[in-house]
Biopython code that builds the backbone (N, CA, C, O; Angstrom):
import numpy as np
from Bio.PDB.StructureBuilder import StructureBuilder

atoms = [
    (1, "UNK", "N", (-86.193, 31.986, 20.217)),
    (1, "UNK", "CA", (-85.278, 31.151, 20.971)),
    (1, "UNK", "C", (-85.005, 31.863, 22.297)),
    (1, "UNK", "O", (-84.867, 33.085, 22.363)),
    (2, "UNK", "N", (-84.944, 31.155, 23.203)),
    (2, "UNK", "CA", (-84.943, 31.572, 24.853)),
    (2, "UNK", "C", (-83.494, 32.027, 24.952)),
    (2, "UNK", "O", (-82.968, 31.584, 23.931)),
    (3, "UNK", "N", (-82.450, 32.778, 25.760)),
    (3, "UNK", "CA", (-81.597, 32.775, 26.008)),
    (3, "UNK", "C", (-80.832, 31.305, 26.635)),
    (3, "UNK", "O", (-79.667, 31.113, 26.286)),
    (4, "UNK", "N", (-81.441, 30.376, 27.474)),
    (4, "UNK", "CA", (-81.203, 29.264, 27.999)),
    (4, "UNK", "C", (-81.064, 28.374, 26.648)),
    (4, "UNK", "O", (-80.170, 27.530, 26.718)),
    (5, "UNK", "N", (-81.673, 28.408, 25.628)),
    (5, "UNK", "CA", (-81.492, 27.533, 24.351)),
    (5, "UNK", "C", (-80.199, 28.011, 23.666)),
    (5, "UNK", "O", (-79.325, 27.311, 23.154)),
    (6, "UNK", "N", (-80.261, 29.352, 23.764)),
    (6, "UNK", "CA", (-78.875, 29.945, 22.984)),
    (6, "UNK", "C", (-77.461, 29.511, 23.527)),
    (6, "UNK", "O", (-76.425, 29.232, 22.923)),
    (7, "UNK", "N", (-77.869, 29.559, 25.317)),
    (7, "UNK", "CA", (-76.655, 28.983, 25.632)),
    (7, "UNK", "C", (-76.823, 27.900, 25.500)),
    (7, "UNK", "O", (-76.132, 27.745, 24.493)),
    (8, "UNK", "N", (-77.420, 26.433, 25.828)),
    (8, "UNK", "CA", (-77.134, 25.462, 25.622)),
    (8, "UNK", "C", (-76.789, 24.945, 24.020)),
    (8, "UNK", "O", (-76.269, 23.869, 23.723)),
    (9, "UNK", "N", (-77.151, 25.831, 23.245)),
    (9, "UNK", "CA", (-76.590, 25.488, 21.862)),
    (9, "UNK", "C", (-74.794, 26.158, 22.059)),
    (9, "UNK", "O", (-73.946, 25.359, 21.661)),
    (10, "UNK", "N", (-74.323, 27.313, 22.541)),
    (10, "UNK", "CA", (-73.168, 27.204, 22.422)),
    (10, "UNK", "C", (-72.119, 26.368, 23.603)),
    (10, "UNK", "O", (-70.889, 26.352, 23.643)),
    (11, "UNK", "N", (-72.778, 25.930, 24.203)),
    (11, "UNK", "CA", (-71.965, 25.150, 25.328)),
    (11, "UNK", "C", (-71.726, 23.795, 24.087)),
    (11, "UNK", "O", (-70.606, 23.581, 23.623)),
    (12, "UNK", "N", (-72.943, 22.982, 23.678)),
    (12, "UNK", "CA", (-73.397, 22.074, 23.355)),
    (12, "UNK", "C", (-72.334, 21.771, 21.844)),
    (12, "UNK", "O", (-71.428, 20.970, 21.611)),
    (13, "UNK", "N", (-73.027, 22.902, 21.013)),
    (13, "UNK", "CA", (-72.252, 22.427, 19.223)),
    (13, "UNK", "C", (-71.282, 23.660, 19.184)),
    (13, "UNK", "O", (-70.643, 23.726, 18.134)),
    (14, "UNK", "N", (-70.998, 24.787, 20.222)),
    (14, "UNK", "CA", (-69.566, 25.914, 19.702)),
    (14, "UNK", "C", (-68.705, 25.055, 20.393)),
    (14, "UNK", "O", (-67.873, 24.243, 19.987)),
    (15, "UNK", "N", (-69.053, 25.378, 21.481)),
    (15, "UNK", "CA", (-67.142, 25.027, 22.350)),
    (15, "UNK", "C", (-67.456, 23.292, 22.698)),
    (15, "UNK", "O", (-66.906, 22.889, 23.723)),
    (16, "UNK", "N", (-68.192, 22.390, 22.010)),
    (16, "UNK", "CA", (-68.346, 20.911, 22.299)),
    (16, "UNK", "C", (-67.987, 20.628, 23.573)),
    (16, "UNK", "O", (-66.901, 20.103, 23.822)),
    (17, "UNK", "N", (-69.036, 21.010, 24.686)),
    (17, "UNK", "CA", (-68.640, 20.211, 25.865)),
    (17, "UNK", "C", (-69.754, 19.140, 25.562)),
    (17, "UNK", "O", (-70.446, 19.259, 24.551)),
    (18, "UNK", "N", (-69.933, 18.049, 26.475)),
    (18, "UNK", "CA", (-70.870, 16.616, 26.927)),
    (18, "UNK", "C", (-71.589, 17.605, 27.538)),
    (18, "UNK", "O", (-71.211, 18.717, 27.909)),
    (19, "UNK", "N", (-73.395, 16.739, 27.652)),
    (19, "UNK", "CA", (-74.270, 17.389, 28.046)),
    (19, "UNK", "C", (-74.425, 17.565, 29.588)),
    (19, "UNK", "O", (-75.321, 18.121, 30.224)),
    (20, "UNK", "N", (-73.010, 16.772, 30.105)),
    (20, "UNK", "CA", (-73.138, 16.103, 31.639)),
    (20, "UNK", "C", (-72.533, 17.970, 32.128)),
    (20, "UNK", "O", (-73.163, 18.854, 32.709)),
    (21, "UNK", "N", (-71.159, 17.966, 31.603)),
    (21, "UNK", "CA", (-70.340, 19.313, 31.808)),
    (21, "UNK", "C", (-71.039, 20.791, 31.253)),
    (21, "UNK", "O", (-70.793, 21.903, 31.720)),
    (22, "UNK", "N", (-71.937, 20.493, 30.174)),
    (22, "UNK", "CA", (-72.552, 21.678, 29.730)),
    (22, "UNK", "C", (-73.856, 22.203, 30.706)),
    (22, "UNK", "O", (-74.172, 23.359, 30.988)),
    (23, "UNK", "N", (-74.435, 21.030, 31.077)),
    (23, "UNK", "CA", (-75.596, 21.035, 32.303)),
    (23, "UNK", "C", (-75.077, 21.717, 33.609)),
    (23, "UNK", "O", (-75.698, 22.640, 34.134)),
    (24, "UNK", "N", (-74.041, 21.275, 34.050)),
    (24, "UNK", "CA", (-73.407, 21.727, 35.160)),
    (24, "UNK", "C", (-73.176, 23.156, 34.779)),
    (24, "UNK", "O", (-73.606, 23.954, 35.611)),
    (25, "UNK", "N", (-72.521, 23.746, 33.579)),
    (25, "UNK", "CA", (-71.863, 24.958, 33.235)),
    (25, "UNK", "C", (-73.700, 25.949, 33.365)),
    (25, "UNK", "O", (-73.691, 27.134, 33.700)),
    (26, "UNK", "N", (-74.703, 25.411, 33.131)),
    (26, "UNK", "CA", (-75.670, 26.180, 33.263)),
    (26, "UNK", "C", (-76.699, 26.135, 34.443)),
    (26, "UNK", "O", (-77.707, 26.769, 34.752)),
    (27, "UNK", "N", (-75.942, 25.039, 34.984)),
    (27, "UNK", "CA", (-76.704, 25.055, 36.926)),
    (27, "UNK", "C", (-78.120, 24.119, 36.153)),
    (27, "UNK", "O", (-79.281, 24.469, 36.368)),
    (28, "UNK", "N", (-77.786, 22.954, 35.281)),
    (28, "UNK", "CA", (-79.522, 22.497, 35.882)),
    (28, "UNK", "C", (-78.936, 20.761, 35.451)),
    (28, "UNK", "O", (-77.859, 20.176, 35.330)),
    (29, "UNK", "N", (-80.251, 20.485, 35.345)),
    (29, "UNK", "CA", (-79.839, 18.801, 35.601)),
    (29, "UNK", "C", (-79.054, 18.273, 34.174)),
    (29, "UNK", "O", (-78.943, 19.037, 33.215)),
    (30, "UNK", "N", (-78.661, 17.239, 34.155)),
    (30, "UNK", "CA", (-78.299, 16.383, 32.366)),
    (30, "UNK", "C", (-80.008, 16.261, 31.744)),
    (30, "UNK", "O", (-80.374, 16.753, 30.676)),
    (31, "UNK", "N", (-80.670, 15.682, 32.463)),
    (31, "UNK", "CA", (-82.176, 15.443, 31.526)),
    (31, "UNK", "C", (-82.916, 16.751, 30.971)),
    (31, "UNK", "O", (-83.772, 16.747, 30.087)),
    (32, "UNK", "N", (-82.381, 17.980, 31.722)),
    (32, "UNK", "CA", (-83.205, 19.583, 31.345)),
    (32, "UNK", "C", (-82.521, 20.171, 30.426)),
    (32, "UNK", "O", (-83.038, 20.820, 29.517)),
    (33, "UNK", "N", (-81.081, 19.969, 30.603)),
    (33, "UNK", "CA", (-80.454, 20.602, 29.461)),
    (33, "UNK", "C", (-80.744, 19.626, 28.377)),
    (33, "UNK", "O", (-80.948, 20.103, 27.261)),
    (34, "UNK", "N", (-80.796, 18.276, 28.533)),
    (34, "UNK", "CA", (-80.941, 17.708, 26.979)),
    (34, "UNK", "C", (-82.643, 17.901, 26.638)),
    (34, "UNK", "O", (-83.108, 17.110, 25.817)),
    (35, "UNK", "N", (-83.298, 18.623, 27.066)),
    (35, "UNK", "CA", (-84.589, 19.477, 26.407)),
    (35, "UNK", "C", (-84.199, 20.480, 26.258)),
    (35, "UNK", "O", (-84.477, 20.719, 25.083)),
    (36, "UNK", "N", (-83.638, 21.428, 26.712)),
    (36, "UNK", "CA", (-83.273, 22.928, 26.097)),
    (36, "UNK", "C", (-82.773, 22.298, 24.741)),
    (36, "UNK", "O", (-83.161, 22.653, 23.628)),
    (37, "UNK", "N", (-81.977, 21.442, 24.971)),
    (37, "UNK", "CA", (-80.748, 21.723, 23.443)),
    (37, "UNK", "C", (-81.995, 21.125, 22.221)),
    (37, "UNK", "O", (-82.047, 21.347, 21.011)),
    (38, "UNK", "N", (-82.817, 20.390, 23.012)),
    (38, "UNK", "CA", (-83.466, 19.807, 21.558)),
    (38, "UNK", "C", (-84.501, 20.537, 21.087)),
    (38, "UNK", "O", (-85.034, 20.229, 20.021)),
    (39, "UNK", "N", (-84.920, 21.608, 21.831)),
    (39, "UNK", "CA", (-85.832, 22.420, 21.878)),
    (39, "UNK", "C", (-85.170, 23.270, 20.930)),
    (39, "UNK", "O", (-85.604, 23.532, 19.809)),
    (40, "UNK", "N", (-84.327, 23.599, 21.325)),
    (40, "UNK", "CA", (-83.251, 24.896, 20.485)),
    (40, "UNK", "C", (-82.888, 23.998, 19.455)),
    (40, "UNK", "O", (-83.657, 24.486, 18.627)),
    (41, "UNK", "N", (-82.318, 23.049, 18.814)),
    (41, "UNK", "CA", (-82.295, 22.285, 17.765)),
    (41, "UNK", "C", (-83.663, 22.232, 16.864)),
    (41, "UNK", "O", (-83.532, 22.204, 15.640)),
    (42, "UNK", "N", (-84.664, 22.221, 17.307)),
    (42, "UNK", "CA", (-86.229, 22.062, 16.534)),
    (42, "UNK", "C", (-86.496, 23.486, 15.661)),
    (42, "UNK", "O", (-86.689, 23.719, 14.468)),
    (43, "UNK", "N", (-86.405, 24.335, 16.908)),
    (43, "UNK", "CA", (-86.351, 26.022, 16.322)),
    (43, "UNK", "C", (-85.571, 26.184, 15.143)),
    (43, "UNK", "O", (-86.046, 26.698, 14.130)),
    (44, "UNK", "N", (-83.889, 25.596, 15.253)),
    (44, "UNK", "CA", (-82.846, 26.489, 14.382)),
    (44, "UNK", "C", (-83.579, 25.460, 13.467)),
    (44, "UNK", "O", (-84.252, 26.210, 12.760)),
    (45, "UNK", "N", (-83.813, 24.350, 13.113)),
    (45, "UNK", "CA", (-84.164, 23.755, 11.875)),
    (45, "UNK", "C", (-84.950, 24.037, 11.461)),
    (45, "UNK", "O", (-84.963, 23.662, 10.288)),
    (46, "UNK", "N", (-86.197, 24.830, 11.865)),
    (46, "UNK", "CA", (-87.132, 25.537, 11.288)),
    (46, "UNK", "C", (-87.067, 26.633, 10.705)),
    (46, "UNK", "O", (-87.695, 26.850, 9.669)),
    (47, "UNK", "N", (-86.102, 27.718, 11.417)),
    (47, "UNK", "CA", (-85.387, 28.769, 11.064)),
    (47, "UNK", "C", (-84.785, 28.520, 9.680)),
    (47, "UNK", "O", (-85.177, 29.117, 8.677)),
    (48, "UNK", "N", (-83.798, 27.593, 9.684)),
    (48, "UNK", "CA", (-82.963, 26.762, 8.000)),
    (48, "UNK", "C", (-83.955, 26.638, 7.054)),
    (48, "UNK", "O", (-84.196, 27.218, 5.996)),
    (49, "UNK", "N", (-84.482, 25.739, 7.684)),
    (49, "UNK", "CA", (-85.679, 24.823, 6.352)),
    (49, "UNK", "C", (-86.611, 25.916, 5.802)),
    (49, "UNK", "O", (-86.826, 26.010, 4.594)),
    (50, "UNK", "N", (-87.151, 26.727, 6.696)),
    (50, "UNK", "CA", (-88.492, 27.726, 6.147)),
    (50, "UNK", "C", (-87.901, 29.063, 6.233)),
    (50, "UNK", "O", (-88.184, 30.008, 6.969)),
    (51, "UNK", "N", (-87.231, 28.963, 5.537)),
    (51, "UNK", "CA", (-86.242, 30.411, 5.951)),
    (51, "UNK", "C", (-86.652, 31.766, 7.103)),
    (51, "UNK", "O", (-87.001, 32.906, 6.795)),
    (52, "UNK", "N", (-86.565, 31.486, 7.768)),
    (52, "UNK", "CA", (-87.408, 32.362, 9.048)),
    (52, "UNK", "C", (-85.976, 33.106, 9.477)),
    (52, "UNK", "O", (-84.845, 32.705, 9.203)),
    (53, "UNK", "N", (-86.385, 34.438, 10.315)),
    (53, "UNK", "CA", (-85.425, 34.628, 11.490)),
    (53, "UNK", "C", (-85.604, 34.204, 12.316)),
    (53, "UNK", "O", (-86.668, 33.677, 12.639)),
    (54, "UNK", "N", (-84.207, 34.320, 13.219)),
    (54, "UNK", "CA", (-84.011, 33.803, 14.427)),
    (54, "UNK", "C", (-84.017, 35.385, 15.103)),
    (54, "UNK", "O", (-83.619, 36.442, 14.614)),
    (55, "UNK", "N", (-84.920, 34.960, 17.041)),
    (55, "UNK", "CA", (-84.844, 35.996, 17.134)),
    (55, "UNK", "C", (-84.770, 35.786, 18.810)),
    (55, "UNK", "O", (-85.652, 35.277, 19.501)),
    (56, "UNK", "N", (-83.512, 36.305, 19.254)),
    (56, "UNK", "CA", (-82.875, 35.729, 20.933)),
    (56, "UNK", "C", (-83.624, 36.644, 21.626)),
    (56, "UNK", "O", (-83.503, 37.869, 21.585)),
    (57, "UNK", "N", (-84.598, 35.832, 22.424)),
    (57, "UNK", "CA", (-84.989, 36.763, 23.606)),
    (57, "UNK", "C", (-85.290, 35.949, 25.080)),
    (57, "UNK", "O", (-85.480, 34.749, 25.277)),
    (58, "UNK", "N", (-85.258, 36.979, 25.931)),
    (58, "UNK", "CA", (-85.032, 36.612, 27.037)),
    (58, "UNK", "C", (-84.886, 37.656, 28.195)),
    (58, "UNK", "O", (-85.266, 37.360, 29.327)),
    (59, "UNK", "N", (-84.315, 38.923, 27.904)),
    (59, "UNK", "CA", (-84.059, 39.813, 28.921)),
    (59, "UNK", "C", (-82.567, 40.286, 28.873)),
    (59, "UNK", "O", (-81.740, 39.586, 28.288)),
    (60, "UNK", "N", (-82.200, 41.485, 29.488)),
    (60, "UNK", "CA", (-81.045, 41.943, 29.545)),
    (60, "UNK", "C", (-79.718, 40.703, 29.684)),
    (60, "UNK", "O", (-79.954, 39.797, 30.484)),
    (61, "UNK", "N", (-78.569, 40.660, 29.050)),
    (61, "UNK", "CA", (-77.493, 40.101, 28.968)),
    (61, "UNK", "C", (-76.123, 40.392, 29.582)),
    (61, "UNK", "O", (-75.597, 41.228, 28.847)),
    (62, "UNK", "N", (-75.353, 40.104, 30.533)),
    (62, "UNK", "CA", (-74.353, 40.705, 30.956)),
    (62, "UNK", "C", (-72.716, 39.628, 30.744)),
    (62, "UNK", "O", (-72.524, 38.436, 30.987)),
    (63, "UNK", "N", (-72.030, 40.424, 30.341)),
    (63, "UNK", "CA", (-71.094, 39.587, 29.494)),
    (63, "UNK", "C", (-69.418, 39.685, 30.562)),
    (63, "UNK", "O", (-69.094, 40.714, 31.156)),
    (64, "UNK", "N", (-68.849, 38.803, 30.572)),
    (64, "UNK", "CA", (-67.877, 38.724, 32.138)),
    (64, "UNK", "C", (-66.495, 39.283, 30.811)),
    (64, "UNK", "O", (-66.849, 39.356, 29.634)),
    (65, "UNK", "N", (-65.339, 39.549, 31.113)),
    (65, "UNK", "CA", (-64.216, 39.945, 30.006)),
    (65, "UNK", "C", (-64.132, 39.165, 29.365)),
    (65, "UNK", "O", (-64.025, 39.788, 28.309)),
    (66, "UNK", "N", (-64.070, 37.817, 29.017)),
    (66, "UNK", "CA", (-64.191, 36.840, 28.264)),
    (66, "UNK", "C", (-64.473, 37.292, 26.600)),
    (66, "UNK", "O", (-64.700, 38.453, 26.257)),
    (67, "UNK", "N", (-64.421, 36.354, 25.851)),
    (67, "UNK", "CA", (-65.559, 36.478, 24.211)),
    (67, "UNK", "C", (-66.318, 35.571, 24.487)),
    (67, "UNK", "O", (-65.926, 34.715, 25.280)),
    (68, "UNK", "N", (-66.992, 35.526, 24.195)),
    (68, "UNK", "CA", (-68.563, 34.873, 23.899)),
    (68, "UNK", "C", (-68.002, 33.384, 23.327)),
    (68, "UNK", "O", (-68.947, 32.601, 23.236)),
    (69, "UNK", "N", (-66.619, 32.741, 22.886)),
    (69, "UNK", "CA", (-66.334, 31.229, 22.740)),
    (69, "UNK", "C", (-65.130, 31.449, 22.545)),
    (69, "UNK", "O", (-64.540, 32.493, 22.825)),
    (70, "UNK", "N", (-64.515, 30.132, 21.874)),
    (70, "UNK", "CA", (-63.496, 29.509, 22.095)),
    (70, "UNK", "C", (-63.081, 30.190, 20.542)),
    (70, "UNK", "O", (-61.962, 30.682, 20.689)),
    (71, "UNK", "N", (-63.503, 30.379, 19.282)),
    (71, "UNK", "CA", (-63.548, 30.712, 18.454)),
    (71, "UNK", "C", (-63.213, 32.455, 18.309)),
    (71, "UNK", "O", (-62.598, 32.880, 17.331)),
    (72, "UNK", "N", (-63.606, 33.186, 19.193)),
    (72, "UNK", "CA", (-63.265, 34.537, 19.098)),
    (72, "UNK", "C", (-62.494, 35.222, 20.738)),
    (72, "UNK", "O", (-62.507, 36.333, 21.269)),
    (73, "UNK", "N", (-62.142, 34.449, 20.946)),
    (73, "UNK", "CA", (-61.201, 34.387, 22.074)),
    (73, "UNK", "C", (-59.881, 35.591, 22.015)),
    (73, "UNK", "O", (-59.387, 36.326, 22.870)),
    (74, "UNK", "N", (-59.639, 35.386, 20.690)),
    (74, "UNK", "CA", (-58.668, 36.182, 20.159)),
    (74, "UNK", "C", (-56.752, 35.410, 20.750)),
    (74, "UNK", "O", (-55.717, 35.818, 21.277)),
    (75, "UNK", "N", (-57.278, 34.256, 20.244)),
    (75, "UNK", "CA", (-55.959, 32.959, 20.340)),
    (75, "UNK", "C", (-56.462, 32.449, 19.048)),
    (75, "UNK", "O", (-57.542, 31.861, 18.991)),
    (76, "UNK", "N", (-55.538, 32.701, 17.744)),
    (76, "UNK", "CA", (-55.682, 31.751, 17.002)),
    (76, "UNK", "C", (-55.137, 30.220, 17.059)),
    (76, "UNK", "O", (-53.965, 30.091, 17.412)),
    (77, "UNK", "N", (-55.878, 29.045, 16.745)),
    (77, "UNK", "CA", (-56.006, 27.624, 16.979)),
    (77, "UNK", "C", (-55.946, 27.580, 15.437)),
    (77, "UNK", "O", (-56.752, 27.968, 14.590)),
    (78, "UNK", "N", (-54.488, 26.861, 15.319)),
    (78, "UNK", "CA", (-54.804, 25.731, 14.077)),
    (78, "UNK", "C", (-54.675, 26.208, 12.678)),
    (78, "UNK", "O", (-55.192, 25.676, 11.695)),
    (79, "UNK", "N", (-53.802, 27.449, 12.697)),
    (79, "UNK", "CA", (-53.168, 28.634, 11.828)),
    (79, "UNK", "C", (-51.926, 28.739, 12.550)),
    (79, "UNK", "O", (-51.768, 29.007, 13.741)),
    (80, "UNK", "N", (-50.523, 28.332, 11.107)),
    (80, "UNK", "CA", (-49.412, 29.367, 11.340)),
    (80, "UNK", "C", (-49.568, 30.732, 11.528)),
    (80, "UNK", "O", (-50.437, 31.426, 11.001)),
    (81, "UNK", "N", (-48.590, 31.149, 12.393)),
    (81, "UNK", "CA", (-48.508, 32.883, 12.131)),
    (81, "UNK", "C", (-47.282, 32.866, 11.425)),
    (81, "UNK", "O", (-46.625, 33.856, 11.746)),
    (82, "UNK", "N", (-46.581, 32.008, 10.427)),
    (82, "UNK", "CA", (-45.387, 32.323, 10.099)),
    (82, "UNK", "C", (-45.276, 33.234, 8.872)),
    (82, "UNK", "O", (-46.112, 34.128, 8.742)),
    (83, "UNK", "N", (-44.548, 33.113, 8.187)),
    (83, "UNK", "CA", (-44.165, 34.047, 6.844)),
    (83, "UNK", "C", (-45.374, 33.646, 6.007)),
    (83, "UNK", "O", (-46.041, 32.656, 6.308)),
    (84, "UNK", "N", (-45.647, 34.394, 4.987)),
    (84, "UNK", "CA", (-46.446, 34.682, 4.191)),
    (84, "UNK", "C", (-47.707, 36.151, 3.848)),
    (84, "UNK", "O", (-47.696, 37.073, 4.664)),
    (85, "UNK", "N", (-48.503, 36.211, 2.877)),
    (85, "UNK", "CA", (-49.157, 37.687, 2.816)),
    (85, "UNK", "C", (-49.632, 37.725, 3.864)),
    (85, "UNK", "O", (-49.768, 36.769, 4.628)),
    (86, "UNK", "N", (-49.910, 38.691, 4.021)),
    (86, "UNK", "CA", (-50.570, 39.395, 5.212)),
    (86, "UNK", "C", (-52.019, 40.002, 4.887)),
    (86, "UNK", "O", (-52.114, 40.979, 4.145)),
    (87, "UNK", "N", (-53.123, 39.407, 5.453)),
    (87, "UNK", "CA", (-54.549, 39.871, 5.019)),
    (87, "UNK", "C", (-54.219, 41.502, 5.537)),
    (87, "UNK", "O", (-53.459, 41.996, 6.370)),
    (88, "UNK", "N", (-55.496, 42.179, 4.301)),
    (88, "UNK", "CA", (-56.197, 43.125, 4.671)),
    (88, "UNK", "C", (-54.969, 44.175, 4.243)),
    (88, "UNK", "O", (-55.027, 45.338, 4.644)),
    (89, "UNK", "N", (-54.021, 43.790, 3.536)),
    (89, "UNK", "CA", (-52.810, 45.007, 3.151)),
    (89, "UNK", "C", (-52.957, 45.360, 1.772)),
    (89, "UNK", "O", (-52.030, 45.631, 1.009)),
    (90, "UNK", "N", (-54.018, 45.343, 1.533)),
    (90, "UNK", "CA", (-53.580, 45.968, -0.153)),
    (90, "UNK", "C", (-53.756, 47.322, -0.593)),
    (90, "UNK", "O", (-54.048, 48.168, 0.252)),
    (91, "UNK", "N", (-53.635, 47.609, -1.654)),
    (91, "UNK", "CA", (-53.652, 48.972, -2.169)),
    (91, "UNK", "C", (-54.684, 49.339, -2.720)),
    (91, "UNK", "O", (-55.827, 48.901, -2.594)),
    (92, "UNK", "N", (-54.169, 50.415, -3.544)),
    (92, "UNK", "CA", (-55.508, 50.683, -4.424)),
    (92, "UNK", "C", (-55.582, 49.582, -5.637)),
    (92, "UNK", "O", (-54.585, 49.042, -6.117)),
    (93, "UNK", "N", (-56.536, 49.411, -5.930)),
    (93, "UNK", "CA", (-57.264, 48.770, -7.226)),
    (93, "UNK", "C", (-56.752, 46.777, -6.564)),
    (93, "UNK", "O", (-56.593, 45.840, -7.347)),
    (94, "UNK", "N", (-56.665, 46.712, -5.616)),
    (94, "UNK", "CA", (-56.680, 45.430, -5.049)),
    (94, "UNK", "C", (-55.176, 45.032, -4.890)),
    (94, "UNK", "O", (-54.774, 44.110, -4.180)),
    (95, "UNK", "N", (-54.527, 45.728, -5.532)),
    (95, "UNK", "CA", (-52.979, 45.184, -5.795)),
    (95, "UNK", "C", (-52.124, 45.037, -4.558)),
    (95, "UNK", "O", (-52.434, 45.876, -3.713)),
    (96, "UNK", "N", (-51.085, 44.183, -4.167)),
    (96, "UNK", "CA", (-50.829, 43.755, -3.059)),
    (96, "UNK", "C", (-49.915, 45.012, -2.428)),
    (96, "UNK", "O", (-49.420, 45.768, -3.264)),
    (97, "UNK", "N", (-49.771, 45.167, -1.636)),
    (97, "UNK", "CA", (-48.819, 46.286, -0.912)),
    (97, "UNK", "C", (-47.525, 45.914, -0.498)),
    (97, "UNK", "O", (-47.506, 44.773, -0.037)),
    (98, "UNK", "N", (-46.416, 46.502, -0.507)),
    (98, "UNK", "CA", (-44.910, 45.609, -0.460)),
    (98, "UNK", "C", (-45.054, 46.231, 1.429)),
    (98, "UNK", "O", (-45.618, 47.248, 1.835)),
    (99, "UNK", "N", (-44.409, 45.304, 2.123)),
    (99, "UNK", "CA", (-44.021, 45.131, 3.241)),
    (99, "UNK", "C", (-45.352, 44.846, 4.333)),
    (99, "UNK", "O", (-45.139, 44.649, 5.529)),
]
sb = StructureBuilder()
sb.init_structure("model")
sb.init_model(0)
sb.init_chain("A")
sb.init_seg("    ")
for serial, (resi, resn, name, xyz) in enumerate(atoms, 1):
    if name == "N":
        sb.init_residue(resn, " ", resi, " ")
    sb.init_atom(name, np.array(xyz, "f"), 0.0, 1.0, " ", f" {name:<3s}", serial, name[0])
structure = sb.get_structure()
């Protein structure tokens, strides 16, 4: 998979933009990005179906402060933070930890 497929798959099915706004977000036309994405759609289903790896290439990557989506942003969406356990606090033998 090309780097240009990788991104148009996360513009496309991570952070769901339209192919009009996702095209623009990668500088090329609506008709080129909707071949990257289907191109990159053909691959990952081949990857699924015939159990293959996937394997991103393309050339060096440079990443702006951001996360990589909307998903690891580090803003949870669509989760209380209110009262209740608290992951990742337990003790020994699994047992819950007080405070």
């Amino acid at each position: 998979m090309t780097l240009d497929e990788f991104e148009a798959i996360r513009l496309a099915d991570l952070e769901g933009l339209y192919q009009e706004k996702a095209a623009g977000a990668m500088s090329v036309s609506r008709p080129t990005f909707s071949r990257i994405v289907e191109s990159a759609h053909r691959k990952i289903a081949d990857v699924l179906v015939h159990g293959k790896a996937l394997r991103i290439e393309g050339g060096p990557v440079h990443l702006d402060a951001r996360r990589c989506c909307r998903l690891h942003d580090g803003k949870r969406r669509g989760r209380g933070g209110g009262a209740g356990r608290k992951r990742g606090r337990r003790g020994p033998q699994g047992a819950a930890r007080p405070g």
